[in-house]
C-alpha positions in Angstrom: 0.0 0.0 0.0 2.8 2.2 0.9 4.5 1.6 -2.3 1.8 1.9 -4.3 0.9 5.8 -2.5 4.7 6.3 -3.5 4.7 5.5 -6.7 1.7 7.4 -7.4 3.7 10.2 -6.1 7.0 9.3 -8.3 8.6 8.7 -5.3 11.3 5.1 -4.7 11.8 3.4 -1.4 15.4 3.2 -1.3 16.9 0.7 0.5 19.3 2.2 3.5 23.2 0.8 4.2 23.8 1.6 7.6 27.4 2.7 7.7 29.7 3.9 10.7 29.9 7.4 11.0 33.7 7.1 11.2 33.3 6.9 7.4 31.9 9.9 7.5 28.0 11.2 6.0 28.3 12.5 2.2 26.3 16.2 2.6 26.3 19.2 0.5 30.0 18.6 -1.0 31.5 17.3 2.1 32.1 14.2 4.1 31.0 15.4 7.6 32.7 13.2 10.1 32.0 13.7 14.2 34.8 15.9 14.8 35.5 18.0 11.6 34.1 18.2 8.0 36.3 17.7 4.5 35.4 18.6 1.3 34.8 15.6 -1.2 38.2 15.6 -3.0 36.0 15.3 -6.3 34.9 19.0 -5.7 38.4 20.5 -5.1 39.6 19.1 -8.5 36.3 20.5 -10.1 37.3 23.7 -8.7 40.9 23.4 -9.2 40.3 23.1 -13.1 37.6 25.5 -13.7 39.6 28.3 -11.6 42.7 27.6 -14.6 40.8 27.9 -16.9 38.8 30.8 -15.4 42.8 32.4 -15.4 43.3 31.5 -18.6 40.2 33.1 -20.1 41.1 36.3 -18.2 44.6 36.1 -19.4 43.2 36.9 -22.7 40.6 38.3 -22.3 37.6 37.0 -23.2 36.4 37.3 -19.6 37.0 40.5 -16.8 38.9 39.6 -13.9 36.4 40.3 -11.8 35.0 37.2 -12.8 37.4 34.8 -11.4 37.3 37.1 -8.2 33.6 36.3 -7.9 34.2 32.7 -8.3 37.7 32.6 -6.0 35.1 34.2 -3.2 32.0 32.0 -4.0 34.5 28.9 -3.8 36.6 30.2 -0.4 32.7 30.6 1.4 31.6 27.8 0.2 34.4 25.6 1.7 34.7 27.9 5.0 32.3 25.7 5.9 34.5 22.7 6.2 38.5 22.1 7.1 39.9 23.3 4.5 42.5 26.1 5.1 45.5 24.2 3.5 43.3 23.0 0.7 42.4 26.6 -0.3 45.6 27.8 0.1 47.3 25.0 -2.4 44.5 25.9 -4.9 45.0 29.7 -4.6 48.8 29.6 -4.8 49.2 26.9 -7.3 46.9 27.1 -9.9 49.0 25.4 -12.3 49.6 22.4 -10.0 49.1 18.9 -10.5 45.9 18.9 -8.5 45.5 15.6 -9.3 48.1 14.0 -8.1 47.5 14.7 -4.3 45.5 13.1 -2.3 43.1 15.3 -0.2 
């Protein structure tokens, strides 16, 4: 009965793997553990390439600077949230990098 209201709805009954929160709770971009919150090392690279680029575009160009400002500050608020001084300061100071290689 309850599946059938649900479906009516377009709704699923997922089923639920209990997991230790030592492994920490996927939300919002992060991995919130009990004592602190990292982001999802997925995001960081995300970031990490579209803030080159963002450079690169305003390098020649095509888009104002204040751009990339807006996004460095959307990006540095966003991940305030979490602990992530060291991350944002490898970004910032490296943006040519290899990201990718570290492990974060």
């Amino acid at each position: 009965m309850i599946t059938d209201r649900l479906r009516g709805l377009r709704l699923t009954a997922h089923t639920t793997h209990p997991r230790p929160i030592t492994e920490g709770v996927p939300f919002l971009g992060f991995l919130t553990y009990p004592n602190r919150r990292r982001i999802k090392s997925r995001k960081a690279r995300h970031f990490h390439r579209r803030y080159r680029s963002l450079i690169a575009q305003a390098a020649t160009g095509e888009i104002p600077w204040q751009r990339v400002v807006a996004s460095v500050d959307g990006w540095c608020a966003h991940c305030r949230i979490g602990n992530t001084w060291r991350l944002n300061q490898h970004i910032l100071e490296n943006p040519d990098g290899m990201m990718e290689s570290k492990k974060f």
